[in-house]
BABA-750483 format. One record per residue (C-alpha): x, y, z; residue number from 1. Coordinates in Angstrom, 2 decimals. Layout:
BABA-750483
+---------+---------+---------+-----+
|       X |       Y |       Z | pos |
+---------+---------+---------+-----+
|       X |       Y |       Z | NUM |
...
+---------+---------+---------+-----+
This chain:
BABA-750483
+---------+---------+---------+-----+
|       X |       Y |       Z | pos |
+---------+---------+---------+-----+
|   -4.77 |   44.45 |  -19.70 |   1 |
|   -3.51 |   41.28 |  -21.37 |   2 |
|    0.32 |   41.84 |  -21.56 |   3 |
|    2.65 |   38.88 |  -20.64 |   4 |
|    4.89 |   41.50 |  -18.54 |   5 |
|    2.61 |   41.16 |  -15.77 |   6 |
|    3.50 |   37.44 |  -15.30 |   7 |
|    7.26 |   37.32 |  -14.16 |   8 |
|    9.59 |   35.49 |  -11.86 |   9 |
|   12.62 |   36.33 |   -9.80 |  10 |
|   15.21 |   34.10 |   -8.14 |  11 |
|   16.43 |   34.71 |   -5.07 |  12 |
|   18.45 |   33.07 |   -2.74 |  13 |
|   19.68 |   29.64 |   -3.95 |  14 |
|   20.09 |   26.10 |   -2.08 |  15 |
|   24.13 |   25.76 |   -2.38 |  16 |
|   25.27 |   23.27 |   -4.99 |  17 |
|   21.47 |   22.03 |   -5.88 |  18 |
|   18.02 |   23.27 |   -7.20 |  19 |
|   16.67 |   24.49 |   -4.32 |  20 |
|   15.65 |   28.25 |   -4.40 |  21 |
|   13.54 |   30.81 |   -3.32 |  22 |
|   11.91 |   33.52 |   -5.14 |  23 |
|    8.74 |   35.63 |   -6.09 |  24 |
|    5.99 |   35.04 |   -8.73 |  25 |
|    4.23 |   38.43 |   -9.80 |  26 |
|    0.83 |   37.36 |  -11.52 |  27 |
|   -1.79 |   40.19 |  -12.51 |  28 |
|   -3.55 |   38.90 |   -8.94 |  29 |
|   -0.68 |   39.35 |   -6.64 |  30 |
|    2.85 |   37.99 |   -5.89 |  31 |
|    3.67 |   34.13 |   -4.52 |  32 |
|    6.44 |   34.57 |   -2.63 |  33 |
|    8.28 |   30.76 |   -3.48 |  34 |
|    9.05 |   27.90 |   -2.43 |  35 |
|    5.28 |   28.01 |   -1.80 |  36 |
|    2.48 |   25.54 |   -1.60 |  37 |
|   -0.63 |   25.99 |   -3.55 |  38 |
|   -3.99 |   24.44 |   -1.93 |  39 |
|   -6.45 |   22.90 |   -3.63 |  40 |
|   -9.63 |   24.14 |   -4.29 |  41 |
|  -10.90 |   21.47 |   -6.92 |  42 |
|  -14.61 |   22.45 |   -7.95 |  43 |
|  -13.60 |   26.80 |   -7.05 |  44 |
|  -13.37 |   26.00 |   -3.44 |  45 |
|  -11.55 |   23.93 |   -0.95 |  46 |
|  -13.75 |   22.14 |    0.68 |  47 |
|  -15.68 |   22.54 |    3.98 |  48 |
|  -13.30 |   26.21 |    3.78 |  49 |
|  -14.44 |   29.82 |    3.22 |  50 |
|  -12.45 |   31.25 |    0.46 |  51 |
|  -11.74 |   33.82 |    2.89 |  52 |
|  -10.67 |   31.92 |    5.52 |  53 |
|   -7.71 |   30.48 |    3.20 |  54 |
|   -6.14 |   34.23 |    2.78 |  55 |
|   -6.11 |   34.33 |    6.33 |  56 |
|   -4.40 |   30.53 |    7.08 |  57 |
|   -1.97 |   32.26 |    4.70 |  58 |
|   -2.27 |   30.39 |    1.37 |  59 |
|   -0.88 |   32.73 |   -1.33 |  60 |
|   -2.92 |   30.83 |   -4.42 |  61 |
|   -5.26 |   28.80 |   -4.41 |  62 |
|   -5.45 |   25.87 |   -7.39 |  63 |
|   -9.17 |   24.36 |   -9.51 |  64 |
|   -9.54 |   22.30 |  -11.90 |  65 |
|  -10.76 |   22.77 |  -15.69 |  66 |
|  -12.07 |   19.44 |  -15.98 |  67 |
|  -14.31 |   19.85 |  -12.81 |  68 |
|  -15.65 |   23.24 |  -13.57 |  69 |
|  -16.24 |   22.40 |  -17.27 |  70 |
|  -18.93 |   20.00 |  -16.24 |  71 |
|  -20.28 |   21.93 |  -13.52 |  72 |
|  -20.64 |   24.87 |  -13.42 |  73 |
|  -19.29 |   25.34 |  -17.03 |  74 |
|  -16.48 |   27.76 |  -17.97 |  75 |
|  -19.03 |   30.50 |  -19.25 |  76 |
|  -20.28 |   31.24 |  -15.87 |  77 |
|  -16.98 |   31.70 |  -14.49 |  78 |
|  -15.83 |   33.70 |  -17.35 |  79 |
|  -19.15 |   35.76 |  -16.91 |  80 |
|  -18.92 |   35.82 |  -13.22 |  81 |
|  -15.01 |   37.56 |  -13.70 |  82 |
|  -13.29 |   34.37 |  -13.97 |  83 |
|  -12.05 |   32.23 |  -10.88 |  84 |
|  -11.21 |   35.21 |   -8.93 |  85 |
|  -14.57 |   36.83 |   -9.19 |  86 |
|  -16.70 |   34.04 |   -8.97 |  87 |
|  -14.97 |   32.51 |   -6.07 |  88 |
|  -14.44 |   35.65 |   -3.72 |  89 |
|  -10.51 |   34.79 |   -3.85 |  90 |
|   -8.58 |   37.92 |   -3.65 |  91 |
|   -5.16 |   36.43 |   -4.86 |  92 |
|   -3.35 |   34.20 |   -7.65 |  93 |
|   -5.31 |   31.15 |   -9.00 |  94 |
|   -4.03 |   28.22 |  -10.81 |  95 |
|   -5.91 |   25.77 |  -13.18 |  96 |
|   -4.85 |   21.99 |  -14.25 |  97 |
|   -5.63 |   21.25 |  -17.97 |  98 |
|   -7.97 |   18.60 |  -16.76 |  99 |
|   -5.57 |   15.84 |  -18.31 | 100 |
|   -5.31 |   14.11 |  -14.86 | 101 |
|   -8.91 |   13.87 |  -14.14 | 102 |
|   -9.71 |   12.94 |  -17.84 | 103 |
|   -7.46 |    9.81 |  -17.37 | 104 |
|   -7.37 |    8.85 |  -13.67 | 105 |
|  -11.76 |    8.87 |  -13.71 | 106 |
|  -11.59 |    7.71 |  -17.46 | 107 |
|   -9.93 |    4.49 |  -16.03 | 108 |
|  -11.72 |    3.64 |  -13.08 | 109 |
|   -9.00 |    5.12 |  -10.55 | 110 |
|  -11.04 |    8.27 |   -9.13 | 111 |
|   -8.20 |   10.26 |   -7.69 | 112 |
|   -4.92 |    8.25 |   -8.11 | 113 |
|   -3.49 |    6.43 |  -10.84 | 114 |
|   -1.41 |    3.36 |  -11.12 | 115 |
|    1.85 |    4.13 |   -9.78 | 116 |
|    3.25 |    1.08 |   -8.47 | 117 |
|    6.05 |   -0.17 |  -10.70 | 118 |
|    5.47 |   -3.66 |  -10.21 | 119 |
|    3.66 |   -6.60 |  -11.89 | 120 |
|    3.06 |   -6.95 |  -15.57 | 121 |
|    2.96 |   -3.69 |  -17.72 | 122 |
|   -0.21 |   -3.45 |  -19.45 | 123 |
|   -0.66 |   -0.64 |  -21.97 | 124 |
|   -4.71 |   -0.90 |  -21.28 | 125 |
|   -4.77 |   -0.74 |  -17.55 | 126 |
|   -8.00 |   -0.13 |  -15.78 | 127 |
|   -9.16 |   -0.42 |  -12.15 | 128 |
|  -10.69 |   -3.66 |  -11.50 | 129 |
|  -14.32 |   -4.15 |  -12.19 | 130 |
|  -14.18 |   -0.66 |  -14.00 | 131 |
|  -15.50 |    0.52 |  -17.99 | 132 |
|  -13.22 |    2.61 |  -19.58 | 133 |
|  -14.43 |    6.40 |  -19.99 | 134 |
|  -11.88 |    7.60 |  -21.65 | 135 |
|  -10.10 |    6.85 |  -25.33 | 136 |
|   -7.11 |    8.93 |  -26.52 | 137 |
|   -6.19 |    9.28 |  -30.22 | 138 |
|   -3.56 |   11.41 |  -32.00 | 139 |
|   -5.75 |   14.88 |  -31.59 | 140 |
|   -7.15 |   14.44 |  -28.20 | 141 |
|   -9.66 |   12.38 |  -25.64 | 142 |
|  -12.85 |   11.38 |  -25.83 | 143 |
|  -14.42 |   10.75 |  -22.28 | 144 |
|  -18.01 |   10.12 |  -20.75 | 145 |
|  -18.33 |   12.15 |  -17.36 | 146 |
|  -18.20 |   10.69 |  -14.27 | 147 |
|  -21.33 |   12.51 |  -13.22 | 148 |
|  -23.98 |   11.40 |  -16.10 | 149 |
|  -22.34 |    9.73 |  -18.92 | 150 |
|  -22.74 |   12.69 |  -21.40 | 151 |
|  -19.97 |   12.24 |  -24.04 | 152 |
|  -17.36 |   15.23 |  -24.38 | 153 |
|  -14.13 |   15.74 |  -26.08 | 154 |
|  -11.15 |   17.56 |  -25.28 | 155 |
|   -8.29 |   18.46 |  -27.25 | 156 |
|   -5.68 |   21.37 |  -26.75 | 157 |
|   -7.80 |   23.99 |  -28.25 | 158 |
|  -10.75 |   22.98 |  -26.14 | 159 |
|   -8.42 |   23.05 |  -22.61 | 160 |
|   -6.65 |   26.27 |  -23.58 | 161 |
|  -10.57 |   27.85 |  -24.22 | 162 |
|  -11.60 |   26.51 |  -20.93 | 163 |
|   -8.79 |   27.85 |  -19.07 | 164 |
|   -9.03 |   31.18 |  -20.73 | 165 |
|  -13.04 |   31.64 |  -19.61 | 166 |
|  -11.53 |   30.25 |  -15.81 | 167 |
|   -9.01 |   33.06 |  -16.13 | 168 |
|   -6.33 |   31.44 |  -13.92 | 169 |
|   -2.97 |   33.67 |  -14.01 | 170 |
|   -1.62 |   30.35 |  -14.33 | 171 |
|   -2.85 |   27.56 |  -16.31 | 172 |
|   -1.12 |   23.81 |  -17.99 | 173 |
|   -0.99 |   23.06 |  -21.35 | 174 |
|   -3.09 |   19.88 |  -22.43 | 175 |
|   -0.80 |   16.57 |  -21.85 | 176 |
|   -1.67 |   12.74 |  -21.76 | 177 |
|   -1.13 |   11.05 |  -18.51 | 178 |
|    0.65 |    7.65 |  -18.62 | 179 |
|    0.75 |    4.94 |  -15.02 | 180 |
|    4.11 |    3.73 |  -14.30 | 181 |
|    2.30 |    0.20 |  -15.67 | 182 |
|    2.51 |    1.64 |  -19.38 | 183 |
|    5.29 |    0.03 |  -21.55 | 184 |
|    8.45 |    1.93 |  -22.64 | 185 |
|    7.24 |    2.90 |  -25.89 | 186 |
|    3.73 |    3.62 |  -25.22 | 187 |
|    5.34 |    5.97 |  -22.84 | 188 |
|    7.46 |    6.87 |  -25.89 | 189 |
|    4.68 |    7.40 |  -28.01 | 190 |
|    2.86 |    9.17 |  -25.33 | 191 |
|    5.63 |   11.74 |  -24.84 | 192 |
|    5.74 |   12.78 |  -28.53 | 193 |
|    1.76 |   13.14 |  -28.39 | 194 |
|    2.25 |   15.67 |  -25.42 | 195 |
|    4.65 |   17.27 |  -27.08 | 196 |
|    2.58 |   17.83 |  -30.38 | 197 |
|   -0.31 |   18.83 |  -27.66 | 198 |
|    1.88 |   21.33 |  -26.17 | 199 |
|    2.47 |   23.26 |  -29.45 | 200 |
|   -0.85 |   23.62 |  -30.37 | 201 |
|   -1.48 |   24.74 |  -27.10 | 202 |
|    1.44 |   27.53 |  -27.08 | 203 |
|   -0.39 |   28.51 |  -30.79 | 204 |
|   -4.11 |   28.62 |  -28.98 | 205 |
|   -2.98 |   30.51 |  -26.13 | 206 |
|   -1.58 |   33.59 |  -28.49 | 207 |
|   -4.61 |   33.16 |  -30.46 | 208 |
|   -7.18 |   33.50 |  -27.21 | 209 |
|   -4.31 |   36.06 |  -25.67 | 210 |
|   -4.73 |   38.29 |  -28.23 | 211 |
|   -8.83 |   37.61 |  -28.62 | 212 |
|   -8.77 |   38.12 |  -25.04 | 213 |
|   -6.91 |   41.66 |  -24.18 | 214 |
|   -9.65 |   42.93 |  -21.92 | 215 |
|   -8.45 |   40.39 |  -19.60 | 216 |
|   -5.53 |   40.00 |  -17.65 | 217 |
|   -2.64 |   37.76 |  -19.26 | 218 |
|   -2.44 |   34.14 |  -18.15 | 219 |
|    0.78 |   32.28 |  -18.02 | 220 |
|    1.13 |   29.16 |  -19.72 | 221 |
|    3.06 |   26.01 |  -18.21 | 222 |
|    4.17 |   23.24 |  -20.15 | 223 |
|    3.89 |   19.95 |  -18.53 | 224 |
|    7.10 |   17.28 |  -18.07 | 225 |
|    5.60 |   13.99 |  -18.73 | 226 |
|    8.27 |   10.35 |  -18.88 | 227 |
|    7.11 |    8.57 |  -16.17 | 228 |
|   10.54 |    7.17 |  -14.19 | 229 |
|   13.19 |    7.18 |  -17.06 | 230 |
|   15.54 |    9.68 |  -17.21 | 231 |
|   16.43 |    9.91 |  -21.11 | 232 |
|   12.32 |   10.70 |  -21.26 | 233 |
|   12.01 |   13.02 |  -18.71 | 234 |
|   15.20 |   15.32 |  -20.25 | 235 |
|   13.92 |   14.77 |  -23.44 | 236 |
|   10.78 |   16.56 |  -22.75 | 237 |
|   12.17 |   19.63 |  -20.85 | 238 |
|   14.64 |   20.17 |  -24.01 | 239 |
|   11.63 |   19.89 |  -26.35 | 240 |
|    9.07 |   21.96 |  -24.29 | 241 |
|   11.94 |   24.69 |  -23.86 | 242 |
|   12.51 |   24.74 |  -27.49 | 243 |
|    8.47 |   25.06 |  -28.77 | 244 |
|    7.68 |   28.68 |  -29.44 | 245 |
|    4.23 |   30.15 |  -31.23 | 246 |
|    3.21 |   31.61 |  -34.44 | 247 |
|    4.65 |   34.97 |  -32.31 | 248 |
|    7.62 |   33.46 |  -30.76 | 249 |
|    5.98 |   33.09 |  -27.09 | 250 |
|    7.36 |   30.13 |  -25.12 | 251 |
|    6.00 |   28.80 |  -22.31 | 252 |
|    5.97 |   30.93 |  -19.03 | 253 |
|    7.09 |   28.26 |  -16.98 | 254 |
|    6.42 |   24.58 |  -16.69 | 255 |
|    4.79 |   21.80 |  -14.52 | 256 |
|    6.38 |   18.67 |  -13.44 | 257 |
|    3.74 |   16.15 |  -13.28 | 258 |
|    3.25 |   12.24 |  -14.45 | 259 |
|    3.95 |    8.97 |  -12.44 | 260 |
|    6.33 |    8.60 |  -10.19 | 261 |
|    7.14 |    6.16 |   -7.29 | 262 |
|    7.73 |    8.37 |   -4.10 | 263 |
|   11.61 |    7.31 |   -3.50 | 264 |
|   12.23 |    9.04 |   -6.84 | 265 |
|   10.54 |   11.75 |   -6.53 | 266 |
|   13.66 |   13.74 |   -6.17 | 267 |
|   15.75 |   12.42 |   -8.43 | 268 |
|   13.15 |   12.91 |  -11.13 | 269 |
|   12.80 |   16.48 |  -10.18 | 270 |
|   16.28 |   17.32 |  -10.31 | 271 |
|   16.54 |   15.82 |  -13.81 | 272 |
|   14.44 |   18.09 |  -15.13 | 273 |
|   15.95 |   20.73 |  -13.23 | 274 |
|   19.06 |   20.00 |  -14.60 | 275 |
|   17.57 |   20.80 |  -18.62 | 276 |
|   14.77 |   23.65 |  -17.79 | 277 |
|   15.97 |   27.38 |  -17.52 | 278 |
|   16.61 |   28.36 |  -14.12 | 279 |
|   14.81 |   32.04 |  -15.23 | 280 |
|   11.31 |   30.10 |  -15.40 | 281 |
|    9.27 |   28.82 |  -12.60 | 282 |
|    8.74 |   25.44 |  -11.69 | 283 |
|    5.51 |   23.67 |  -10.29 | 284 |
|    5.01 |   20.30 |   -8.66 | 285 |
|    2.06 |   19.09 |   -9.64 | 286 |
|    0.26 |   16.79 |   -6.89 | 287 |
|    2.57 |   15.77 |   -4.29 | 288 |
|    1.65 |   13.71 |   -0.89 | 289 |
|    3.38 |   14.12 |    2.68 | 290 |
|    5.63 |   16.71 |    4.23 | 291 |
|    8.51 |   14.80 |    3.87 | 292 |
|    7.57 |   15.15 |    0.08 | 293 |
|    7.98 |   18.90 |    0.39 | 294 |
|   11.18 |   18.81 |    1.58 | 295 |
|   12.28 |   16.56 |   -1.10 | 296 |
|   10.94 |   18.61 |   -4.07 | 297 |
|   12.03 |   21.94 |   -2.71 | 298 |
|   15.11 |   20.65 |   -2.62 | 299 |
|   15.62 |   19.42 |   -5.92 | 300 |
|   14.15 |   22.86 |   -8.01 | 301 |
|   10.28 |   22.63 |   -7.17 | 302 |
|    9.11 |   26.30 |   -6.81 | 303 |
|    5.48 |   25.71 |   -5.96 | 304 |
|    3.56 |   22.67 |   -5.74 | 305 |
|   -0.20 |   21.65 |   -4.94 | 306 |
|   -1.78 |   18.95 |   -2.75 | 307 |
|   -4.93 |   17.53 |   -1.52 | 308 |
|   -4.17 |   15.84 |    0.77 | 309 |
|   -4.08 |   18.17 |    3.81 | 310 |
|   -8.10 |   18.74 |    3.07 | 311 |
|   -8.50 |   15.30 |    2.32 | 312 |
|   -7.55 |   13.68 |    5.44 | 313 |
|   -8.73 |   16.32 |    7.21 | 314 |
|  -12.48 |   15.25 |    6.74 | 315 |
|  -11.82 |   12.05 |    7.38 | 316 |
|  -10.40 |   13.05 |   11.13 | 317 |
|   -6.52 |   13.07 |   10.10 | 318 |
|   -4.68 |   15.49 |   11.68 | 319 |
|   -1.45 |   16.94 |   11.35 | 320 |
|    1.19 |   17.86 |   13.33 | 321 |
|    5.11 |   18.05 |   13.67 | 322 |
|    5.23 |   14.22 |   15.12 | 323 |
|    3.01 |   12.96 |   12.29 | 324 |
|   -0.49 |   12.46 |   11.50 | 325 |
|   -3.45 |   10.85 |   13.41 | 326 |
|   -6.85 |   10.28 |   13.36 | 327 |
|   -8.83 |   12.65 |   16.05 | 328 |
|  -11.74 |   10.46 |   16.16 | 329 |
|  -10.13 |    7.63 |   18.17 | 330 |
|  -11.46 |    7.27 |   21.98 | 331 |
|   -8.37 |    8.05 |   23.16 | 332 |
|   -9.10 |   11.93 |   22.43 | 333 |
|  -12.65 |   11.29 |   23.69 | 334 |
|  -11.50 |   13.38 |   27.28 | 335 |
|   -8.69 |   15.33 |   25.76 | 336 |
|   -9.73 |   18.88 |   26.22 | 337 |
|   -5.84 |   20.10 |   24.84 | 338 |
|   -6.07 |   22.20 |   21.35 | 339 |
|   -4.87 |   19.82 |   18.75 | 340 |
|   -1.54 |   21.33 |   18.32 | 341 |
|   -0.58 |   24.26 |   21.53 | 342 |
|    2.44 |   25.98 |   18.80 | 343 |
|   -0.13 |   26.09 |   16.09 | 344 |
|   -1.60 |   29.66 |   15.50 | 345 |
|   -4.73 |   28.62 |   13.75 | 346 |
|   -8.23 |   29.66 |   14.56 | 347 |
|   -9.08 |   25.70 |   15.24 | 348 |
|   -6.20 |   25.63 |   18.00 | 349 |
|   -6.87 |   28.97 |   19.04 | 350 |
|  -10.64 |   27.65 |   19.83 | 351 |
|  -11.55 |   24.26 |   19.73 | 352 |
|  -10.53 |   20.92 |   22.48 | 353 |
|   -9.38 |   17.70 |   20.85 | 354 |
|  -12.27 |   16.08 |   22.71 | 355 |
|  -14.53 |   19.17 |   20.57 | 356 |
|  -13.32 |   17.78 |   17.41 | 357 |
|  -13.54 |   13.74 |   18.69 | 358 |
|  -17.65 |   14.76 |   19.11 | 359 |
|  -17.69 |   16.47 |   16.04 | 360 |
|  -16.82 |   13.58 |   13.76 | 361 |
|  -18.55 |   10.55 |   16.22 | 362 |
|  -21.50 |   13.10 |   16.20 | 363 |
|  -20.79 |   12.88 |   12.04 | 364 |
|  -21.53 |   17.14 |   12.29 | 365 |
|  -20.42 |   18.99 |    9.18 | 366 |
|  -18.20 |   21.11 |   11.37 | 367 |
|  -15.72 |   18.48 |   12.01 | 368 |
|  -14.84 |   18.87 |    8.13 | 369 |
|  -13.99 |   22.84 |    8.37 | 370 |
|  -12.59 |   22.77 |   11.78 | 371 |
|   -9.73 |   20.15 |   11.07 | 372 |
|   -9.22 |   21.71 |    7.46 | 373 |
|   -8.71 |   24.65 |    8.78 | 374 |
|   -5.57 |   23.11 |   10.82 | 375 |
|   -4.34 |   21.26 |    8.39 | 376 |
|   -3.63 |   23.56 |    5.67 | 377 |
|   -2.63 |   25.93 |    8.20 | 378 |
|   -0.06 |   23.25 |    9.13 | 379 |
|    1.44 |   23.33 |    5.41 | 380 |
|    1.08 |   26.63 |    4.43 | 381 |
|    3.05 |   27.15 |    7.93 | 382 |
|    5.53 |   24.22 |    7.08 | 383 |
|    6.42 |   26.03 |    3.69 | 384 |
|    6.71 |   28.84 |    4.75 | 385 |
|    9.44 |   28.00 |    7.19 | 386 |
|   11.17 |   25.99 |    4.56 | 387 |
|   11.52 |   29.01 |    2.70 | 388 |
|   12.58 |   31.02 |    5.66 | 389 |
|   15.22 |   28.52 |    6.36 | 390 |
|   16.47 |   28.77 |    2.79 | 391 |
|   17.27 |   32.72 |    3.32 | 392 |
|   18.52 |   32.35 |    6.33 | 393 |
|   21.13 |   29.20 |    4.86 | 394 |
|   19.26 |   27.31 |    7.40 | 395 |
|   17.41 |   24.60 |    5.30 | 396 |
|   19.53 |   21.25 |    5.86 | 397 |
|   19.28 |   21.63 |    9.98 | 398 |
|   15.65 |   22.75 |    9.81 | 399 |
|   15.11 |   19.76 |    7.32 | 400 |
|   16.92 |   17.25 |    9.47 | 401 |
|   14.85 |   18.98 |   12.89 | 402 |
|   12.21 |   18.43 |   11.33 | 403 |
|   12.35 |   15.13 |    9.70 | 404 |
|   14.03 |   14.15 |   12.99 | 405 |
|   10.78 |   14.38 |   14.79 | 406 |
|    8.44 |   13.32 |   11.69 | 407 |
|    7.32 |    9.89 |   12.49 | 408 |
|    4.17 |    9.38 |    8.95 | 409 |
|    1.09 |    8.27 |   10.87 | 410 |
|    1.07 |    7.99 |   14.56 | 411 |
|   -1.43 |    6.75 |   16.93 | 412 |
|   -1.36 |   10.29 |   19.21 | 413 |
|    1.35 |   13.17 |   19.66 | 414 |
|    3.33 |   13.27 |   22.62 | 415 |
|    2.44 |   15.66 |   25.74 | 416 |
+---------+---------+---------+-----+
């Protein structure tokens, strides 16, 4: 079963004089038809939302997270259970971080952001305020105390490539160190040329566990574009992670984009590395914010991307829609017996009153949660989809500027 011809990707119709393109993923769980966003489903499920109910809000893969599921449930149960696929009752493609974010961002005090303001004085030792460091990198990995109970643990490349094998993702990230925007220029130097050392070994483990592994179905392997906001460092890494081939010759199957970055350059740092990484391969945002931040990445060469924020907000009574986001739970809504959004096709709008929902979260019910999540992935998976749609029909720059026309950020109610 394990043979890297079931992971491939096709291009398809390309954003004129940029990135931009569309095209189709085939994993051994399905195809992701791209530009596409990927939800996240952090601990094997998206919070407060069936698996089920996801496949039918139209998400095409879902995305978890090796550090998470290493402490809890543990890898072995997944693997046991099927992997990700089988233990979660998910029908389609699955992705899994390396758990290098979570290893640094909790190791550090910053739960689920990092540093990424480039201002103040850089300091190669940041830490949140009033917070203990957890975690301590060296030359052959990290050394962290979960956030859960303190138990030490340790993971190197080897150790994330194992745990992502027993997930069985169809696509998993190859081990990287994650630097804040507050880092100097040449720890960020040093950094890179640790990832890049990281990334080889993992190319080497993932033949190893490929071939160890044959029963199962092959799992791509994406390298990860780390160099915070400088440009020499970001094209640096895409020409080195291109180049890096195992003991077999495999190269990576396509590669991640992640690392800090202030929001205005989000798409010029995508399109550098656009510029260096093979336009054969598929590309993948990781962790990206707003819709406007869609727009921008598509634009520039993203191919798929993930975000938490539409499940985020959602349970605390954000809600999405074409004007913007706003909180539901304001007394305004208290009387408003409208659906949330009367274009939107999902089963919350199709159901529920904005006055239902105001109750639900002033009533602090644990339907509020699933009821707004529902909408607001619904709301991206929808808004993707249409920016893909636009892209084949050589639509995308007046459905972008429609759009972003009427996109106000955070508003205190939509218009009637």
């Amino acid at each position: 079963m394990s043979s890297p011809e079931s992971f491939a990707f096709k291009v398809g119709t390309r954003l004129d004089g940029r990135h931009g393109r569309t095209g189709v993923i085939s994993t051994p769980h399905g195809d992701i038809a791209t530009p596409a966003f990927i939800p996240v489903g952090t601990k094997a499920t998206v919070k407060a939302v069936l698996p089920e109910a996801m496949k039918e809000l139209g998400a095409q893969a879902l995305l978890a997270n090796a550090y998470h599921l290493y402490l809890q449930p543990g890898p072995d149960i997944v693997d046991e259970a099927g992997g990700l696929s089988g233990f979660m009752n998910w029908p389609g493609p699955t992705f899994t971080d390396s758990g290098g974010f979570q290893v640094m961002s909790l190791g550090v005090g910053f739960k689920k952001v990092l540093a990424m303001e480039a201002v103040g004085v850089q300091n190669d030792d940041v830490i949140a305020k009033g917070k203990e460091r957890l975690a301590h990198v060296d030359d052959d990995g990290v050394t962290f105390r979960s956030h859960l109970d303190g138990s030490k643990h340790r993971f190197t490349p080897e150790v994330s490539m194992g745990i992502q094998h027993q997930l069985g993702a169809d696509i998993m990230f190859a081990f990287d160190e994650l630097t804040t925007l507050m880092n100097t220029r040449g720890y960020q130097e040093e950094s890179l040329e640790r990832t890049r050392r990281w990334a080889q070994r993992c190319l080497d483990e993932h033949e190893r566990l490929t071939a160890a592994r044959s029963h199962r179905p092959y799992q791509a392997l994406f390298g990860v574009i780390q160099g915070a906001q400088y440009e020499d460092l970001r094209r640096k890494a895409c020409r080195d992670l291109e180049e890096l081939r195992g003991a077999t010759g495999t190269g990576f199957d396509g590669y991640g984009i992640g690392g800090a970055l202030e929001k205005h350059n989000l798409g010029t740092i995508v399109g550098w590395c656009c510029d260096e990484l093979p336009e054969q391969k598929p590309r993948h945002m990781l962790g990206i914010s707003e819709p406007e931040d869609m727009f921008t990445a598509v634009e520039n060469g993203a191919d798929t991307f993930d975000c938490v924020n539409p499940s985020r907000v959602a349970r605390n009574a954000a809600i999405y829609v074409d004007e913007g986001r706003f909180n539901i739970n304001t007394s305004r809504f208290r009387r408003d017996f409208t659906p949330i959004d009367d274009t939107c096709d999902c089963y919350t709008c199709a159901n529920y009153t904005r006055a239902y929902l105001h109750h639900l979260f002033k009533a602090k019910e644990i339907l509020a949660a699933t009821l707004c999540t529902i909408h607001n992935e619904r709301f991206t998976v929808r808004l993707v989809d249409r920016i893909r749609g636009s892209i084949e029909r050589g639509e995308f720059d007046d459905y972008k500027t429609d759009f972003l026309g009427r996109w106000k950020g955070r508003i205190k109610a939509p218009a009637n």
